[in-house]
Each structure stands twice: as structure tokens, then as C-alpha cells.
C-alpha positions in Angstrom: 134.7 109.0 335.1 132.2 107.3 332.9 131.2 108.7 329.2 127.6 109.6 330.6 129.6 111.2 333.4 131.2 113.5 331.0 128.6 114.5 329.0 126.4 115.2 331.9 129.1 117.4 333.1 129.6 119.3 330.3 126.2 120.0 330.0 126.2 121.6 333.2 128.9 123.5 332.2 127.2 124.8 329.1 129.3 123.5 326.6 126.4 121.9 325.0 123.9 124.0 323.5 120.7 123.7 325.4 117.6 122.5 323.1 114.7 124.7 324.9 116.4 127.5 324.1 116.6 126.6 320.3 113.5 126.0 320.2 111.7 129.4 321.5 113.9 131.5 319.0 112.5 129.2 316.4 109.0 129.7 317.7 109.3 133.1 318.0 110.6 133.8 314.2 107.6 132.1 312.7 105.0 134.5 315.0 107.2 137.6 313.2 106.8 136.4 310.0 103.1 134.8 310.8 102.0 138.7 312.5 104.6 140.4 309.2 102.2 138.6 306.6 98.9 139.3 308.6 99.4 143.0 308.4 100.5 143.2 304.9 97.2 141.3 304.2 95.4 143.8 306.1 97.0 147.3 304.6 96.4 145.4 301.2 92.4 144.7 301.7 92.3 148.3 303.6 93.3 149.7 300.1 91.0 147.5 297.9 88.5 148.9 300.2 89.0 152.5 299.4 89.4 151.9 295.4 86.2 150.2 295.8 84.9 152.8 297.3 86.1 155.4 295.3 84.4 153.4 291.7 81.1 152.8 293.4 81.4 157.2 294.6 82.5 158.0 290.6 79.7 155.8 289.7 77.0 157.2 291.6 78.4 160.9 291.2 77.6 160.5 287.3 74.6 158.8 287.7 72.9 161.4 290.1 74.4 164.3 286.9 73.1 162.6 284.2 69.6 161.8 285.6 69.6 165.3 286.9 70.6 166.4 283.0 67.8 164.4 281.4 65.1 165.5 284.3 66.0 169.4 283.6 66.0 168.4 279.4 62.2 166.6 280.2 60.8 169.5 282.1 62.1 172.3 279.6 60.3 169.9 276.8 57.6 170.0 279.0 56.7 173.8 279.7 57.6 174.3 276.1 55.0 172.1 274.4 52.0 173.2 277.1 53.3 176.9 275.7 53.3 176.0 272.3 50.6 176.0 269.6 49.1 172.8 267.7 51.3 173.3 264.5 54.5 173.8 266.9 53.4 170.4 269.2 53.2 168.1 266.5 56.8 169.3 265.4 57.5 168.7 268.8 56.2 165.1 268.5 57.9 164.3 265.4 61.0 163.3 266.8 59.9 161.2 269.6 57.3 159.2 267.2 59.7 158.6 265.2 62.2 157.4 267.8 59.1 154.7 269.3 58.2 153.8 265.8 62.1 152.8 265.3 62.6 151.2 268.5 59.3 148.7 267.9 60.8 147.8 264.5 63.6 146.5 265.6 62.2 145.0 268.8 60.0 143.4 266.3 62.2 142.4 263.0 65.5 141.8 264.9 65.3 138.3 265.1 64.3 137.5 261.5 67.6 139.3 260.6 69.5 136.8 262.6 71.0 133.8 260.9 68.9 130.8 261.1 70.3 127.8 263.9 69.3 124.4 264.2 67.4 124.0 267.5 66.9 120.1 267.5 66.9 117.1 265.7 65.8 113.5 265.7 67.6 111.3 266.6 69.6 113.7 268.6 72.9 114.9 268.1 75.8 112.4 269.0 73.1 110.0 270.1 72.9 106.0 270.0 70.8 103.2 269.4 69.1 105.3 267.0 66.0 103.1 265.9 66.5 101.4 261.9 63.3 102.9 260.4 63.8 106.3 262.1 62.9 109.5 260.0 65.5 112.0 260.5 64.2 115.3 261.7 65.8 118.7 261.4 64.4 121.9 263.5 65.4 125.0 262.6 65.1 128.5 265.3 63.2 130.1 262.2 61.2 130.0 258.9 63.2 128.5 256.0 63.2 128.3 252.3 62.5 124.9 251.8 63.8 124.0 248.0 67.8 125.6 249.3 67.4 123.6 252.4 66.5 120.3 250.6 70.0 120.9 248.1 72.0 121.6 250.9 71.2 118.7 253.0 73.5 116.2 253.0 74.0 112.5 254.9 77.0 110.2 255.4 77.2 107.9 254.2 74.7 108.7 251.3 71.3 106.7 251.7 68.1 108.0 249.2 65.0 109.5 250.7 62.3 112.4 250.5 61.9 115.4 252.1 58.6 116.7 253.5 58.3 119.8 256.0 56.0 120.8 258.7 55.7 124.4 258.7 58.6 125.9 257.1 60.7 124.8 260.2 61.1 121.5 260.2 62.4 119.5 257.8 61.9 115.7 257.7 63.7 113.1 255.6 62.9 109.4 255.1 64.7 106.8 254.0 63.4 104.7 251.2 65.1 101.9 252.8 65.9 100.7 256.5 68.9 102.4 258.0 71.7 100.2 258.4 72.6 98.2 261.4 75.2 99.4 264.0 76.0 102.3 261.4 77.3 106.1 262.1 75.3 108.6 260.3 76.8 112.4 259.6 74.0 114.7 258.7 75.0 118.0 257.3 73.2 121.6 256.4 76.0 123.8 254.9 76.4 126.3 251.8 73.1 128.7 250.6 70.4 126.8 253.5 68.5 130.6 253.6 65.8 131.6 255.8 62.6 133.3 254.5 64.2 136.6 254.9 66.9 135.1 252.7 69.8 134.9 255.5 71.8 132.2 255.2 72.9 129.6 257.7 76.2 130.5 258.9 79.2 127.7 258.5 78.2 123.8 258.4 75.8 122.6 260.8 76.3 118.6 261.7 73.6 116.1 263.0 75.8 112.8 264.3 74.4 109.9 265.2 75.0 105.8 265.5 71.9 103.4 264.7 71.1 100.5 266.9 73.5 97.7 266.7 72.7 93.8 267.6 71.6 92.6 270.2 73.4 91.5 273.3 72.5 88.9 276.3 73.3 90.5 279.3 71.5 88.0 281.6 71.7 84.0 281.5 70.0 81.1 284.2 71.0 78.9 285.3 75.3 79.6 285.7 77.1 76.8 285.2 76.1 74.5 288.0 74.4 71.1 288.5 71.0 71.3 286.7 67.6 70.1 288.5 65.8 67.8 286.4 62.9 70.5 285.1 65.3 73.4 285.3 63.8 76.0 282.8 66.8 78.0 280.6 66.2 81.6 280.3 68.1 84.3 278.6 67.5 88.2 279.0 68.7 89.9 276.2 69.3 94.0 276.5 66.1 95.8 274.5 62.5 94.2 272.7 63.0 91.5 270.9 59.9 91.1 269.9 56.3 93.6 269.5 54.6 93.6 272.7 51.1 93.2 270.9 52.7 89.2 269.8 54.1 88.3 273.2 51.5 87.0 274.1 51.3 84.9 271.1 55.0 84.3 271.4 55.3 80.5 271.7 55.0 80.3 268.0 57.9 82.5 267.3 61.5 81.5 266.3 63.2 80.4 269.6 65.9 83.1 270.6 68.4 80.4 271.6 68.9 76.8 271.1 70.3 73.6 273.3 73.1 71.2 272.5 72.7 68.4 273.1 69.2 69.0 271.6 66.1 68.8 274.5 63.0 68.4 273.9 60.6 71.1 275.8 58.7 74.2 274.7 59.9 77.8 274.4 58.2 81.1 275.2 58.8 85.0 275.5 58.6 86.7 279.2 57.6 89.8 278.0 59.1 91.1 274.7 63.4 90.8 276.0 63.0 87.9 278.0 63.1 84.2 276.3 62.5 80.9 278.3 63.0 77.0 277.7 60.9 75.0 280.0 61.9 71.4 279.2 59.3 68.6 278.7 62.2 65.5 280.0 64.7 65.2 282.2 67.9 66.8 281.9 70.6 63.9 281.4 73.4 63.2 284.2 76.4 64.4 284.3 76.3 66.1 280.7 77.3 69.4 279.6 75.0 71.5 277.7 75.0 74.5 275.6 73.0 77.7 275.3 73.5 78.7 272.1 72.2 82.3 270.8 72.3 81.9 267.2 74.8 84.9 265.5 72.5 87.8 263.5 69.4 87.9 265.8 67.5 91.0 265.2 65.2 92.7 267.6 
């Protein structure tokens, strides 16, 4: 008798376990514990249920006795002052008046209690490409006392200016001289800054911010390829380079890049970012040239 024979036998017999069977006890533990989970889930909402129910029954039980308490209070004020006489009403009064008259004073003088906050600025909080002859701005939520304002202002790194206000809310300082370049600025309000009702600004209030740095090309034609003979150059740089009121006038200007070997040709602005070499001869064969953006352009 063959191996297979064998084994086939014995299966037969049942000395080898038979798989289906295996299988269906396996299957039918995970339904227990699948339906064992499932009710457990269910008993546990069923009980959330009835707590839920039982807060929102509290809730509504003392409502319904306190509204009824302050109804009965109203309506025994009520009978009372139409019984009473003029002297005995405007005791009656007294105490309401004076409860309104509280109530719209602090409705009313709250806020100026409140310590003042900085609302906005200019440029903005952690803001770039802050412009060079920017003024910066400070606007507070409230009035403020101008002259302990101005002492407590404070800028990193330290550049002199003058202050002027608008209102008594916003404070404005200028620079006697041009912001510099590519620069990170720390603007600070901190120690007695007091509002008009003499509160003072709570902790140090910062204003960060990062100037406009140099220029950058972020567009070039043509790539490096063969040139045609008349092929204009053109370079697109990434903000104004120029005032839109000269671009029109712009062939005069500085060139934004030059051309090595040198070609002769004429330069103009397209638009106020956009700079372009027309050339007035012919490119020379199999020569390698060089746009050249001169280091320290300003916009």
C-alpha cells in the first residue's frame, strides 16, 4: 500500500482530525463573544439612557419650582403695591430702581474696567515682506493714555522715530530713517501702558515682523538652448521693481541685468517686475552667454 493509500485510510478511519469540524466550533465562538459584546453594549447605553433621563427630570422639576416661587413672589408684590398708598409705593420702588440703575452701570462701564488689548497692527503680527518705509501702527481695544504708552513702547532692534496718535487708540510710529533690508523687527508694549481709566495693559504685548528682503528672479527666457538670431532676454523677478507711473518711461532706467559677452541692443521694463533685452545684432555662433543680474538690486 502506497503513502497516499495510508493516509486516505486513516482518514476514513478518523484518526485524522477532520478540518470542517474545526472550523464551525471556531465560527461559532466568535458569534458568542460577537452577540456577549453586543448585549453588554446594549444594557450599558439602556442605563446612560435612564441617567439622562433622570438629569434632564431633576432639571425641569426645579425649574417648574423656582419659576412657580418667583411668579407667587411677583404677584404678592403685585396686589400689595395696587393696595398700598403713594408714600408706601415709592418704598416699594426703591429697591427695584435701584437694582435697574445698577444693572445699566455695569452693562455700561464694564468694559472700560477691562484691561486694555492690542486689536491690530501694521504690519501684522509675524508677517513678512514688510514694506522699508512702513510706519508701524499699534491699535489698541480701548482709549489710552498717550504720554505712558509712548515710554513703554519699545522696538528691536532700536531704530529712532516719532509718535503721533489718531484718537487715543491708535498709536503710530515713524522711522526717521528707512527700515532695514531683510531685517526682523520686535515691537513691544509692556510695564505702566494705562488706559484712560488708568488700567494697565496686562503682561508684555509683542508686534513681530520681518522687512522685505532682496529681490529674487524666479523666471528667466530663453533656458539654456540654441539661441535664434533676434532672441529677446527677459527676466521676471518676484515683486515691482520699479513705480508703475515710470514704466512707461522705463527704457531710460538702469538695465536689471547685463550680457557677457557684451551685446549691443536696447533694454526695457514689461510692466514694473518684468525686464527685457531685445538685441539690435545677431547673436554670435556657437557662443555661450551670460545673464547676469548684478548683486544688491533694490526694488
Amino acid at each position: 500500500m502506497t503513502d497516499l493509500e495510508g493516509v486516505l485510510q486513516a482518514g476514513r478511519s478518523g484518526d485524522i482530525p477532520r478540518l470542517s469540524s474545526t472550523c464551525r466550533k471556531e465560527k461559532s465562538g466568535r458569534i458568542y463573544f460577537a452577540s456577549f459584546y453586543a448585549r453588554m453594549a446594549h444594557v450599558f447605553l439602556l442605563k446612560l439612557r435612564r441617567q439622562f433621563e433622570q438629569i434632564l427630570s431633576h432639571l425641569h422639576h426645579h425649574t417648574n419650582l423656582h419659576y412657580t416661587k418667583l411668579n407667587t413672589k411677583l404677584l404678592k408684590w403685585h396686589e400689595e403695591f395696587h393696595q398700598a398708598d403713594q408714600p408706601k409705593r415709592w418704598l416699594m420702588l426703591k429697591k427695584p430702581l435701584i437694582f435697574i440703575v445698577v444693572v445699566l452701570l455695569i452693562v455700561k462701564f464694564f468694559p472700560l474696567v477691562i484691561p486694555p488689548k492690542i486689536i491690530s497692527s501694521f504690519p501684522a503680527n509675524n508677517s513678512g515682506e514688510a514694506p522699508l518705509e512702513a510706519k508701524i501702527e499699534i491699535v489698541f481695544d480701548k482709549g489710552m493714555l498717550t504720554s505712558f504708552t509712548e515710554k513703554n513702547f519699545g522696538i528691536s532692534p532700536k531704530i529712532e522715530g516719532s509718535f503721533s496718535w489718531e484718537s487715543n487708540q491708535k498709536l503710530i510710529f515713524t522711522p526717521k530713517t528707512k527700515l532695514s533690508r531683510g531685517q526682523t523687527y520686535i515691537v513691544r508694549i509692556q510695564g505702566f501702558a494705562l488706559s484712560s481709566f488708568f488700567i494697565p495693559l496686562l503682561g508684555e504685548r509683542t508686534v513681530k515682523f520681518q522687512t522685505i528682503g532682496d529681490p529674487r528672479v524666479i523666471l528667466s527666457s530663453p533656458k539654456a538652448e540654441a539661441l535664434e538670431d533676434f532672441a529677446p532676454v527677459t527676466v521676471v523677478f518676484d515683486r515691482p521693481m520699479i513705480p508703475l507711473t515710470t514704466a512707461t518711461n522705463s527704457a531710460e532706467k538702469k538695465p536689471a541685468f547685463l550680457l557677457s559677452p557684451n551685446v549691443e541692443g536696447e533694454g526695457r521694463w514689461l510692466g514694473t517686475s518684468a525686464y527685457q533685452f531685445r538685441p539690435s545684432e545677431r547673436f554670435r555662433k556657437a557662443t555661450t552667454y551670460k545673464v547676469i543680474v548684478p548683486a544688491g538690486i533694490r526694488s
